[in-house]
C-alpha positions as a Markdown table, in Angstrom:
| # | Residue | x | y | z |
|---|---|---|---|---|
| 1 | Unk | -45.8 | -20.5 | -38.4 |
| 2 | Unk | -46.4 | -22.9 | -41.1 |
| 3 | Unk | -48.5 | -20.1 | -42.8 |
| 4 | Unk | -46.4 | -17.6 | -42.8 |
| 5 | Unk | -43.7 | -19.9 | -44.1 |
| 6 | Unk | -46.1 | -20.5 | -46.9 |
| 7 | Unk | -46.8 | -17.2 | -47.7 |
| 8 | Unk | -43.0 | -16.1 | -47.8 |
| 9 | Unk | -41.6 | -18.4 | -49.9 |
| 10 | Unk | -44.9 | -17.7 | -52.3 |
| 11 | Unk | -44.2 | -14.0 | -52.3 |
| 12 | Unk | -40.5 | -14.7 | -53.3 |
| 13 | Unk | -40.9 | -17.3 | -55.8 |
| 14 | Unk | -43.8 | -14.8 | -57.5 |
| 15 | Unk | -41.2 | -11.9 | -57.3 |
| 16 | Unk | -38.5 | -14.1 | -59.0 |
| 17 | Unk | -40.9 | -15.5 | -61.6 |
| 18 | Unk | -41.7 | -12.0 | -62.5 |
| 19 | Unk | -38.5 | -10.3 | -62.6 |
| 20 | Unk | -37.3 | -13.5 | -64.5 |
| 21 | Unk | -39.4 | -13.9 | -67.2 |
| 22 | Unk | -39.1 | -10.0 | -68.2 |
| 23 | Unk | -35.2 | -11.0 | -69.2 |
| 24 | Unk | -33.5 | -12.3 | -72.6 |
| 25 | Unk | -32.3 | -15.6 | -70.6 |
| 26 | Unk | -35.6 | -16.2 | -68.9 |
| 27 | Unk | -36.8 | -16.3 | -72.5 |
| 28 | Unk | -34.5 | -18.9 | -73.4 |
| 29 | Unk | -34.9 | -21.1 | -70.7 |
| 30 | Unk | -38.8 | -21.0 | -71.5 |
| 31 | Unk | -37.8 | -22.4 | -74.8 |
| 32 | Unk | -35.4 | -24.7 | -73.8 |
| 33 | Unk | -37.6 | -26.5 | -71.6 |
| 34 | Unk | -40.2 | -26.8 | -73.8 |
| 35 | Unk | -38.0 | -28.5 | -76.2 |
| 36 | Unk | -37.1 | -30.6 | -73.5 |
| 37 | Unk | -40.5 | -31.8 | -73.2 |
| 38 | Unk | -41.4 | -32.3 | -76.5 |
| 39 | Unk | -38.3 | -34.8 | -76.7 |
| 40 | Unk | -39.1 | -36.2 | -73.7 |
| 41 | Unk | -42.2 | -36.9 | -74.5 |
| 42 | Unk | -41.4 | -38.5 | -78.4 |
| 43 | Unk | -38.9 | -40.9 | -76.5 |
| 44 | Unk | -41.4 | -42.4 | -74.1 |
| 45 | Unk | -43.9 | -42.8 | -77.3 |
| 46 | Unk | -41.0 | -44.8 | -78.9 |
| 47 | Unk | -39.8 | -46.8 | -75.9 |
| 48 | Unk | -42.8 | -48.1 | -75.1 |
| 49 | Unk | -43.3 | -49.7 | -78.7 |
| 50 | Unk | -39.9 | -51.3 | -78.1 |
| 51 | Unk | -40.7 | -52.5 | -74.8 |
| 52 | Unk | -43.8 | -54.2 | -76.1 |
| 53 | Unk | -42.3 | -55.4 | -79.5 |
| 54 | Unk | -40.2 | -58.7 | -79.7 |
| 55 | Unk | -37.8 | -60.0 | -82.1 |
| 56 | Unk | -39.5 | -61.9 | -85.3 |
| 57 | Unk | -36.0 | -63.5 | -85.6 |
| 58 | Unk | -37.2 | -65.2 | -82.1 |
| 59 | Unk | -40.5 | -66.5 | -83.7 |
| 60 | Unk | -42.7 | -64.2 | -81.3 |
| 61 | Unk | -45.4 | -61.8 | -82.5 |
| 62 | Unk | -45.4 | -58.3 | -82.4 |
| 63 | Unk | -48.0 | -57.2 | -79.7 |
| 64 | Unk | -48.1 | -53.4 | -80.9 |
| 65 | Unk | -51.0 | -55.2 | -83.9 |
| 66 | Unk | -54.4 | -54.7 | -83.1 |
| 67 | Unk | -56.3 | -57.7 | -82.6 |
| 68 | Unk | -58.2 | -59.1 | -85.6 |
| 69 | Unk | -62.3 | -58.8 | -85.9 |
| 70 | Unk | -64.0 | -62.0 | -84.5 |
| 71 | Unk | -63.7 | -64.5 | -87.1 |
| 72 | Unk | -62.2 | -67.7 | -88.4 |
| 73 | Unk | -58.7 | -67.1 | -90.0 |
| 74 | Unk | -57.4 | -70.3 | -91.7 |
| 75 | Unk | -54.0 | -68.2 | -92.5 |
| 76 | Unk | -52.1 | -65.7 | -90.4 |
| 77 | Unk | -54.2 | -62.4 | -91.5 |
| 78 | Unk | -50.4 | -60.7 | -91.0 |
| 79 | Unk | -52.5 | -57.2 | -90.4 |
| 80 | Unk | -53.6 | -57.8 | -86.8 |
| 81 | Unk | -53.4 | -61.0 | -84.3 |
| 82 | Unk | -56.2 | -63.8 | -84.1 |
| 83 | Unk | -56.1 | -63.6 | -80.6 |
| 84 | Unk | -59.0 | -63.4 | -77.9 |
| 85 | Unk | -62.6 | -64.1 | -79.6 |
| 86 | Unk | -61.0 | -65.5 | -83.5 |
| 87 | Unk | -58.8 | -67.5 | -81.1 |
| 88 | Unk | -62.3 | -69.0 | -79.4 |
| 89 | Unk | -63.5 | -69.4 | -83.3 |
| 90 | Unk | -60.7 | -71.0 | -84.6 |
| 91 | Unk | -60.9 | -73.4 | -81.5 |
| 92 | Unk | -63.8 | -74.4 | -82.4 |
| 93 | Unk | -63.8 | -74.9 | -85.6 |
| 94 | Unk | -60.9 | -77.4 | -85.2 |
| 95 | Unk | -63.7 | -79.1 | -83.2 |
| 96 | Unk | -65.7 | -78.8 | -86.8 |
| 97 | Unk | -68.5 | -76.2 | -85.0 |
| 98 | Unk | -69.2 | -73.3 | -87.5 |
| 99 | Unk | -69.5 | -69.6 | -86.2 |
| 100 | Unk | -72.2 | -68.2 | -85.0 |
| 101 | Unk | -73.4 | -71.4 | -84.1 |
| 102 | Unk | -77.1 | -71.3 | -85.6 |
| 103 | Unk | -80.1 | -73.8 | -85.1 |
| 104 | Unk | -81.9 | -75.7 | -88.0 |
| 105 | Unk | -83.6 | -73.5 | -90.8 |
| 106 | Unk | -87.0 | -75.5 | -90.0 |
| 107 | Unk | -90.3 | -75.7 | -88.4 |
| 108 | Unk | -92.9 | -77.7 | -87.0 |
| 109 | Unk | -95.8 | -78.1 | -89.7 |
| 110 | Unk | -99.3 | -77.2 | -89.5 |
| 111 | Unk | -100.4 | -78.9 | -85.9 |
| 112 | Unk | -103.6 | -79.7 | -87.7 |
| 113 | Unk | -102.3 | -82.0 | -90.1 |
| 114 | Unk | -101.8 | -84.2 | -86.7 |
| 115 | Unk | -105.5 | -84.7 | -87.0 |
| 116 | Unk | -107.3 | -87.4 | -87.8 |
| 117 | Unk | -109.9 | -87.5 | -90.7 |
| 118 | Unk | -112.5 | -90.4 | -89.1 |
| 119 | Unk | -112.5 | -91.2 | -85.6 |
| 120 | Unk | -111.2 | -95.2 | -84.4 |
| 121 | Unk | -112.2 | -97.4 | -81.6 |
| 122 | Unk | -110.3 | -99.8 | -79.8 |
| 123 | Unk | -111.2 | -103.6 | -79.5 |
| 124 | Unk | -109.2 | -105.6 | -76.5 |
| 125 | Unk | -109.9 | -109.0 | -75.8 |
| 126 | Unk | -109.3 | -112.8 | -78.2 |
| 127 | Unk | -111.5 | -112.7 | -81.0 |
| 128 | Unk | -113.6 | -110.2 | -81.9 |
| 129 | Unk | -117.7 | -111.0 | -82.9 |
| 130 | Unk | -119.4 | -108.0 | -84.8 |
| 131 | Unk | -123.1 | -108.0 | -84.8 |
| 132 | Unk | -125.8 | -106.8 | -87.3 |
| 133 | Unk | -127.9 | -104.6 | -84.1 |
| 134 | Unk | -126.9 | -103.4 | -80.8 |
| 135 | Unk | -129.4 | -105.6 | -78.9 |
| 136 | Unk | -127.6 | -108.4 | -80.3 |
| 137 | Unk | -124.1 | -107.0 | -79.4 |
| 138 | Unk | -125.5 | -106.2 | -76.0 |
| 139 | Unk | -127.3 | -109.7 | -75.3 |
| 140 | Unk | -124.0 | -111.5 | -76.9 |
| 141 | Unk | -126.4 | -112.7 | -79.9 |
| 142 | Unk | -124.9 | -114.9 | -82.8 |
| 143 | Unk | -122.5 | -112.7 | -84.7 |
| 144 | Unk | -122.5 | -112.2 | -88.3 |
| 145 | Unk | -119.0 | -112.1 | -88.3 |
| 146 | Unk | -116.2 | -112.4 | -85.8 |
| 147 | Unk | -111.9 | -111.7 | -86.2 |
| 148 | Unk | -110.0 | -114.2 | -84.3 |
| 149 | Unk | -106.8 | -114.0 | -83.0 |
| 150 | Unk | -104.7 | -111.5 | -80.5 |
| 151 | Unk | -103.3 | -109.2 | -82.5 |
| 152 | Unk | -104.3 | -105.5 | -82.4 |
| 153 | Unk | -107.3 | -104.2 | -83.9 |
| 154 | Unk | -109.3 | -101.0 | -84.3 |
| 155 | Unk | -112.4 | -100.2 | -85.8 |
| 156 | Unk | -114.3 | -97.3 | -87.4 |
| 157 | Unk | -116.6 | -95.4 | -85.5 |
| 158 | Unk | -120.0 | -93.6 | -86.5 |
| 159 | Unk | -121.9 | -93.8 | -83.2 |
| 160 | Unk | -120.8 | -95.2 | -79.8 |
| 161 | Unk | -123.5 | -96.3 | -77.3 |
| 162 | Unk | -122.8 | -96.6 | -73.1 |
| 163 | Unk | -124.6 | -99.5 | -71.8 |
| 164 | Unk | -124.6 | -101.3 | -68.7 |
| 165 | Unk | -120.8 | -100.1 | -68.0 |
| 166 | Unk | -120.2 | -101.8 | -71.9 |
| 167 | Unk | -119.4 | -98.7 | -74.6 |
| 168 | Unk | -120.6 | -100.4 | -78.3 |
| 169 | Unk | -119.6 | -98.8 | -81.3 |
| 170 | Unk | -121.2 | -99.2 | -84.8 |
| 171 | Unk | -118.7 | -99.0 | -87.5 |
| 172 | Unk | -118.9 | -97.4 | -91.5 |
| 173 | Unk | -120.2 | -101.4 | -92.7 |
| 174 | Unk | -123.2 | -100.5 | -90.1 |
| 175 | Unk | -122.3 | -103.8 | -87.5 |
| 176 | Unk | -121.3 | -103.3 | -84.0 |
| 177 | Unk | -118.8 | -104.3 | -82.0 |
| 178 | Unk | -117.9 | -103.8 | -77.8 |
| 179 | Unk | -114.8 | -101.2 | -78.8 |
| 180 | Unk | -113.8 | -97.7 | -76.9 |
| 181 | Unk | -113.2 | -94.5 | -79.0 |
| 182 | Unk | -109.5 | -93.2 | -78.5 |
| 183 | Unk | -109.2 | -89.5 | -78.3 |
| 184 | Unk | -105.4 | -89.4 | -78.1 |
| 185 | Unk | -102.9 | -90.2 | -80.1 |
| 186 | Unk | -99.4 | -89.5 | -81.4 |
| 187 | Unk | -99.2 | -85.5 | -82.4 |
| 188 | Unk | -95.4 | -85.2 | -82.4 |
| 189 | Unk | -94.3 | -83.7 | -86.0 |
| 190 | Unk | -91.0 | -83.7 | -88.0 |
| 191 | Unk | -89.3 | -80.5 | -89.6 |
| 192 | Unk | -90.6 | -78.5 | -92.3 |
| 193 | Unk | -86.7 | -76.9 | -94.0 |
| 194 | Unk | -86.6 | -73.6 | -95.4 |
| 195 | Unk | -82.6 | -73.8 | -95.7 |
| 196 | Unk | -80.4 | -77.0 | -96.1 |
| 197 | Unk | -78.5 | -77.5 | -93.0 |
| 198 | Unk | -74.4 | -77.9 | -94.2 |
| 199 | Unk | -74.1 | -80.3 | -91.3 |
| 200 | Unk | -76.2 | -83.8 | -90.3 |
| 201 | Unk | -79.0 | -83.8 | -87.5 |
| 202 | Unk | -80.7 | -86.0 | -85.1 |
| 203 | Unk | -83.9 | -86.6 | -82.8 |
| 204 | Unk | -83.9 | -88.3 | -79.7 |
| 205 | Unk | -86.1 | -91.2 | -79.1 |
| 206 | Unk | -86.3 | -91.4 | -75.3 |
| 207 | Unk | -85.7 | -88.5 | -72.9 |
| 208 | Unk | -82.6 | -87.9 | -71.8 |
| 209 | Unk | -79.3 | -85.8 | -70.4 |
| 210 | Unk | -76.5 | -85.0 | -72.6 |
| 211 | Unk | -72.9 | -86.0 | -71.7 |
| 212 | Unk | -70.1 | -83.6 | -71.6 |
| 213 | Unk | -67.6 | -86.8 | -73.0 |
| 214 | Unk | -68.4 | -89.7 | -75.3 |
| 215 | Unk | -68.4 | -91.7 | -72.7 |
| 216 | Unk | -71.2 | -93.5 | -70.1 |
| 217 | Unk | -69.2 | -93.0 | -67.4 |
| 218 | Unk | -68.6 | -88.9 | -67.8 |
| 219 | Unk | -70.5 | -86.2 | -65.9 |
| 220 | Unk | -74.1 | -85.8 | -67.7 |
| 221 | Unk | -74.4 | -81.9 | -68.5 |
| 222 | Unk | -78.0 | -79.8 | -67.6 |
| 223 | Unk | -79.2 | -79.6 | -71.0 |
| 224 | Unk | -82.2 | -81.8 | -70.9 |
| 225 | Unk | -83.7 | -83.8 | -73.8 |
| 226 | Unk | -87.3 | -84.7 | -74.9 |
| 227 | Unk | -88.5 | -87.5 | -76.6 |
| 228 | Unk | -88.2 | -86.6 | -80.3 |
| 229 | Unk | -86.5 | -83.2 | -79.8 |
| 230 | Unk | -84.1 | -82.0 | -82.9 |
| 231 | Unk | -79.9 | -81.7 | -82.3 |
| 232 | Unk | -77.5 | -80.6 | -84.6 |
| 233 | Unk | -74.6 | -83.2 | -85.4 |
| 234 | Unk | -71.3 | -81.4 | -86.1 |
| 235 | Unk | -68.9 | -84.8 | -85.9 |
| 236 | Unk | -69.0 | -87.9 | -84.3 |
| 237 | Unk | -67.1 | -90.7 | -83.0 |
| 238 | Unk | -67.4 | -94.6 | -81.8 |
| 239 | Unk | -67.6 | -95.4 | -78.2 |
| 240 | Unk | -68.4 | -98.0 | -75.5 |
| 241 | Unk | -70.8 | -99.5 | -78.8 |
| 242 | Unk | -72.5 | -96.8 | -79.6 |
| 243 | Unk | -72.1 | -93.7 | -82.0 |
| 244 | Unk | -71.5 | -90.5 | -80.0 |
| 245 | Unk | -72.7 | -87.3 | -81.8 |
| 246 | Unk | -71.0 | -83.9 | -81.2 |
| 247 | Unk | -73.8 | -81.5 | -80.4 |
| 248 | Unk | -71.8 | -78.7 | -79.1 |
| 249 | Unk | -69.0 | -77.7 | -77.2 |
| 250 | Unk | -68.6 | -80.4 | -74.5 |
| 251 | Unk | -72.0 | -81.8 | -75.3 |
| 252 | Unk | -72.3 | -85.7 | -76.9 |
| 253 | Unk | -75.9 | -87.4 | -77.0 |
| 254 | Unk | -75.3 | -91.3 | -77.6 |
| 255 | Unk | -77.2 | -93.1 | -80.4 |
| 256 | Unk | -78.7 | -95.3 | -77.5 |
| 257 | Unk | -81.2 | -92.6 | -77.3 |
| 258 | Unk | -81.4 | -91.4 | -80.9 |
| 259 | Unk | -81.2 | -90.7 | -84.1 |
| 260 | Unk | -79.1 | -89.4 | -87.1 |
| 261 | Unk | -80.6 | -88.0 | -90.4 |
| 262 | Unk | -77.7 | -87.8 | -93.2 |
| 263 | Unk | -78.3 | -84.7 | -95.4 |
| 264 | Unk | -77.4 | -85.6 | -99.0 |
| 265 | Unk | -78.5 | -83.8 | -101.6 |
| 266 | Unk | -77.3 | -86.3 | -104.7 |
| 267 | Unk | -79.7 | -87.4 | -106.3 |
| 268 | Unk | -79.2 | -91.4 | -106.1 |
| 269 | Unk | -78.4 | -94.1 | -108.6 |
| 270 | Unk | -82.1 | -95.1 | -110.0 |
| 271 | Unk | -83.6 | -91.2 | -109.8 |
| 272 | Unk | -84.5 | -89.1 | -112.7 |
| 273 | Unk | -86.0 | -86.7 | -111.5 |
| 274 | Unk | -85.1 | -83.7 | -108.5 |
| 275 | Unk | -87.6 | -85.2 | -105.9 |
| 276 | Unk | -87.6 | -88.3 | -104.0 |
| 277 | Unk | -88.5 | -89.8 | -100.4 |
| 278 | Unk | -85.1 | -91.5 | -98.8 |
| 279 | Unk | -86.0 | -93.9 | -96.1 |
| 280 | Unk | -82.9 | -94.7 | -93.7 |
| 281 | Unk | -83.5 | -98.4 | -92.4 |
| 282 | Unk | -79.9 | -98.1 | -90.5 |
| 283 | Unk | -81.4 | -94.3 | -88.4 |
| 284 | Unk | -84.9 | -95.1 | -88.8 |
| 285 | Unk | -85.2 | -91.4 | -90.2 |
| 286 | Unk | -87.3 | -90.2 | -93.6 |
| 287 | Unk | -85.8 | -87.5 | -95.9 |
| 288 | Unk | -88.0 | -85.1 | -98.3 |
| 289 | Unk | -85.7 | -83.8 | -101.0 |
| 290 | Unk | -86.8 | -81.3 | -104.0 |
| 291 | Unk | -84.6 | -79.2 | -106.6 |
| 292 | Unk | -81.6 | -80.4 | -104.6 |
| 293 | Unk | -83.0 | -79.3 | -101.1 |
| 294 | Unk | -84.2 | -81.1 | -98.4 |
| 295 | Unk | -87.9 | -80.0 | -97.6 |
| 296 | Unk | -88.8 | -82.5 | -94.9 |
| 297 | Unk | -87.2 | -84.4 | -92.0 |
| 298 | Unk | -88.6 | -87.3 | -89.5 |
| 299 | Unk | -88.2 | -90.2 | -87.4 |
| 300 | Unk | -90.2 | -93.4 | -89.2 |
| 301 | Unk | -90.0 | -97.3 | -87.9 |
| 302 | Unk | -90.0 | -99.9 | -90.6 |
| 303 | Unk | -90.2 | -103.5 | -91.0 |
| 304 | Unk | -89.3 | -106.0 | -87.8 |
| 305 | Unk | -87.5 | -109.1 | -88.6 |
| 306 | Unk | -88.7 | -111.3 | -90.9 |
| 307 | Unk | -91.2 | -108.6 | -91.6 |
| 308 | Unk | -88.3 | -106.4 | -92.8 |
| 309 | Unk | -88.9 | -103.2 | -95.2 |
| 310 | Unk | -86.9 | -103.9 | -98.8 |
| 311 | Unk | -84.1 | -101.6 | -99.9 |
| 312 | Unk | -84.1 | -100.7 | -103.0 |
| 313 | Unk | -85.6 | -97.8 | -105.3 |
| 314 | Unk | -89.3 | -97.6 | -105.8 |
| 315 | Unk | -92.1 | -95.6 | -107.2 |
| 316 | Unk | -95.3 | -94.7 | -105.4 |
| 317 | Unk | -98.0 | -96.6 | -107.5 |
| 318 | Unk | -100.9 | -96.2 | -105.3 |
| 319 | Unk | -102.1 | -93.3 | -103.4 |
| 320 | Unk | -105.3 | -94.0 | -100.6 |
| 321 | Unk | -106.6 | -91.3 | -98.1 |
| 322 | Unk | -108.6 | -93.7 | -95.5 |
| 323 | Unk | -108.4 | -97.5 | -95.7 |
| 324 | Unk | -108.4 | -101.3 | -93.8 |
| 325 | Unk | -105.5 | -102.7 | -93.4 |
| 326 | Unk | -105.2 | -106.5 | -92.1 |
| 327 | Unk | -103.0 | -109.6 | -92.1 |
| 328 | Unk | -100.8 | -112.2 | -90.2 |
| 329 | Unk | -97.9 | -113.5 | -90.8 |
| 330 | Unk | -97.9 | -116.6 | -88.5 |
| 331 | Unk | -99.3 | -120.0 | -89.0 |
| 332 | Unk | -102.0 | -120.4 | -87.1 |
| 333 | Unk | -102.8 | -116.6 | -87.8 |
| 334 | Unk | -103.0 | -115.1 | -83.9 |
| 335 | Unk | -101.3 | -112.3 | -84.6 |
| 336 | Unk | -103.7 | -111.2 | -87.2 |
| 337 | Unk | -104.1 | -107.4 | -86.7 |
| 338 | Unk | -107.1 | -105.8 | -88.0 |
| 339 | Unk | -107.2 | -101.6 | -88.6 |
| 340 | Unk | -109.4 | -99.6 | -90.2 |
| 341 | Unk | -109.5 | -95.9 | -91.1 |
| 342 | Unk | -105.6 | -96.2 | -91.5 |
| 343 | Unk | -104.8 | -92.6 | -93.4 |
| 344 | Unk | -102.6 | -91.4 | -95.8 |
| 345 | Unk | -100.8 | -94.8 | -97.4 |
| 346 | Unk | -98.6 | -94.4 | -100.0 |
| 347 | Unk | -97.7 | -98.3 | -101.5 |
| 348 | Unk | -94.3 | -98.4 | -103.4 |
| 349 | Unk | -93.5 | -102.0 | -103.1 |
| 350 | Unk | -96.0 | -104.2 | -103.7 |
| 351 | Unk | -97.9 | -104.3 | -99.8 |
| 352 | Unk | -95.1 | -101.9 | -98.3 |
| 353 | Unk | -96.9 | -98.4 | -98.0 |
| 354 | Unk | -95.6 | -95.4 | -96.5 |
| 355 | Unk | -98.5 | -94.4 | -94.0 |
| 356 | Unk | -99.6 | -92.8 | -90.2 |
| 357 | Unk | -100.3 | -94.7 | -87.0 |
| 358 | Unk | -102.2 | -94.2 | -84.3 |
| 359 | Unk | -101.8 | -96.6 | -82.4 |
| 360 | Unk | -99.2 | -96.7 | -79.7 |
| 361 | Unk | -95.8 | -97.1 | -81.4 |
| 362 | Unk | -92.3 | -96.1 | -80.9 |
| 363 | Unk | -90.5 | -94.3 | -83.4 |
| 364 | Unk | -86.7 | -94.7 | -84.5 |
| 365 | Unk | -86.9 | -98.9 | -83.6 |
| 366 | Unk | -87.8 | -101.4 | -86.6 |
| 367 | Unk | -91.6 | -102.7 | -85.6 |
| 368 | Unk | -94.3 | -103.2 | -88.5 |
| 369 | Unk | -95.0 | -105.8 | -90.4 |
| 370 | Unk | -92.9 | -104.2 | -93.6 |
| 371 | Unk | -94.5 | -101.1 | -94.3 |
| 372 | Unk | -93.0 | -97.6 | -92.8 |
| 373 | Unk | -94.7 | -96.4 | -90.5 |
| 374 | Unk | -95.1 | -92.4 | -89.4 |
| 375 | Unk | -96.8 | -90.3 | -87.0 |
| 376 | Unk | -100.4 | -88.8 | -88.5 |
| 377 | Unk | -99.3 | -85.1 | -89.0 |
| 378 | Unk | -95.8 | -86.4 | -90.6 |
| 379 | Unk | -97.6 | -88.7 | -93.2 |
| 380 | Unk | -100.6 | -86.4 | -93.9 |
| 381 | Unk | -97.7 | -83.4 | -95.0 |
| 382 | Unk | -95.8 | -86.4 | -97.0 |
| 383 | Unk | -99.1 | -87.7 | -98.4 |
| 384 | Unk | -100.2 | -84.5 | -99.7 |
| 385 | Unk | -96.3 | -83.4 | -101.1 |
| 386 | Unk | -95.9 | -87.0 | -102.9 |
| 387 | Unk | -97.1 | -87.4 | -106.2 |
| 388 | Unk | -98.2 | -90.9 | -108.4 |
| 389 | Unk | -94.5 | -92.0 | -109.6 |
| 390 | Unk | -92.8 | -90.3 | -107.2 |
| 391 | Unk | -89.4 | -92.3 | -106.2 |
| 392 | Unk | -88.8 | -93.8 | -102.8 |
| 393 | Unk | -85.4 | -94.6 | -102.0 |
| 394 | Unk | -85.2 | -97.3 | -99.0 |
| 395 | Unk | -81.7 | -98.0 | -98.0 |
| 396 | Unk | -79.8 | -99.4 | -94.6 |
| 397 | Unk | -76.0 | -98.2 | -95.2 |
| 398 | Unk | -75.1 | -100.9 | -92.2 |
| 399 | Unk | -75.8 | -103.6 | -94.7 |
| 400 | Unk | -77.8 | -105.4 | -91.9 |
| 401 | Unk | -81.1 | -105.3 | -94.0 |
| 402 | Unk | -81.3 | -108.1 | -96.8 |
| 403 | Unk | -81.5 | -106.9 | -100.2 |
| 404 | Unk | -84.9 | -108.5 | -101.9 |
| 405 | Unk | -85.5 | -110.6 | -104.5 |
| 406 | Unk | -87.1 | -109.2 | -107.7 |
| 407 | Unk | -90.7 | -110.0 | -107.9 |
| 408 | Unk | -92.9 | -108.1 | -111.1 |
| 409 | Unk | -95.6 | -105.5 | -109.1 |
């Protein structure tokens, strides 16, 4: 029944539509409604403006605006809204982060400069006896000469002998001594900057977690740090006595655990000339700047104590590839150390030298005995950039570091 209901009422309404539409008034009607439509359809396009719009007099934006590219607007652009990702931007640049966020225009150097030029042994034990054949080093003959005290020594090698569970070593002056040949040693290298960085940087000096507060006691986040890995600094802050730096969003590393390096490019009071080495006693870093650019970046340890490394602006008077280096600065003389085949020393101030270690030392804490010390592949670049004359610029902006005494060199 249904069907044939259908069908009638189609068979009438097709018989009215066609008798209709042949007529004057079926004519009009057609035109009628279709400028019913039209204005039916500009009315919706302008209510729905108005619904959306609000007042300015009410200090509300008009939402019909488009929303702005991604980027930082200091100033209402007035064109389209800051909303959504230039809100995110501006956000964080109240927090002083730029956008994109980018890492450091640098790079490792050359892993090979890590290498050293002459191969060192190690001598444990009091006082040390060399001897003038290895039968008398192995029957404990009388020495022809012997280094007392405790403190560290190593010695040039040019032929190592294993005997009787002993390893004997004969050095460049041709004696012998009961030593053992290291084969490892520091390798870790600063940056190498193709581009200034506009903002400060660190390195860690101890493995560790970053915090997503200034603070001890906050949650530590997931982003993991090695010993001596970079960071960006964007701002920092004083807390629980320590300086907090502001890595990233919700990320702060504590200066427990590292190190700042303050970019400045001025050239400082005492330079005349567009290169120099600054030396940061305060950070324990080393700066490289040339033609107002910094070219180099590292972590260094300088003088300990009494033993402290001057401030002051110097000149690099003395340049030497391979040499011994020995003293003591106690009494009796027992902590007398003894190294040879130390490479790459640059002397500034009178027996302070710029050169590589490697033996076992901790960067970023005060530990030498004056001189500043760095890892082989960071002084072997440093040695080879520096030139005779070339200014060194040692300062400690803490104010902890005693200034010296004016001696002639």
């Amino acid at each position: 029944m249904s069907d044939k209901l259908c069908l009638s009422w189609h068979g009438r309404h097709s018989l009215f539509a066609s008798s209709f539409g042949q007529g004057i008034i079926g004519g009009m009607i057609k035109r009628m409604l279709k400028f019913a439509l039209t204005g039916l359809l500009f009315a919706l396009i302008s209510i729905v403006p108005s619904a959306l719009a609000v007042d300015a007099a009410d200090g509300q934006a008009h939402y019909e605006l488009p929303l702005c590219l991604p980027g930082h607007y200091q100033t209402d652009p007035g064109d389209c809204l800051p909303l959504g990702p230039s809100q995110s931007i501006r956000e964080l640049a109240e927090q002083g982060f730029p956008y994109p966020m980018r890492g450091l225009s640098a790079r490792r150097p050359d892993a090979s400069l890590s290498e050293l030029p002459e191969p060192v042994a190690l001598v444990t034990g009091g006082n040390t006896p060399f001897y003038a054949s290895l039968d008398d080093a192995m029957a404990g003959a009388t020495p022809v000469r012997t280094i007392v005290g405790e403190g560290g020594r190593y010695v040039s090698v040019t032929e190592s002998v294993q005997a009787g569970g002993r390893t004997f070593v004969r050095t460049k002056k041709g004696k012998w001594v009961e030593a053992t040949p290291i084969w490892g040693w520091p390798r870790w290298q600063g940056l190498e900057f193709f581009a200034t960085p506009n903002h400060n940087f660190g390195f860690t000096i101890d493995d560790i977690y970053s915090y997503s507060e200034p603070s001890f006691i906050s949650n530590q986040t997931e982003n993991f740090y090695k010993k001596y890995d970079s960071f960006s600094i964007y701002s920092w802050e004083e807390a629980e006595g320590f300086t907090w730096y502001h890595v990233a969003p919700g990320e702060w590393i504590p200066s427990l655990k590292s190190r700042m390096v303050r970019v400045d490019t001025h050239r400082p009071d005492g330079v005349d000339r567009d290169r120099w080495i600054a030396i940061d006693l305060e950070q324990q870093t080393l700066a490289v700047y040339e033609d107002g650019e910094l070219r180099f970046a590292t972590v260094i340890a300088s003088g300990a104590g009494q033993a402290y490394s001057d401030p002051g602006v110097y000149e690099v008077y003395h340049k030497v590839e391979l040499h011994t280096m020995q003293g003591s600065y106690a009494m009796d003389k027992s902590d007398f150390f003894y190294y040879e085949n130390v490479p790459w020393a640059l002397y500034y101030n009178h027996a302070q030298a710029i050169h590589a270690v490697y033996w076992p030392a901790v960067l970023g804490i005060p530990q030498s005995h004056g001189c500043i010390n760095m890892f082989p592949g960071d002084a072997n670049w440093l040695f080879h950039w520096a030139e005779l004359g070339e200014y060194v610029y040692v300062f400690d902006p803490s104010g902890k570091t005693p200034l010296p005494t004016p001696t002639p060199m």
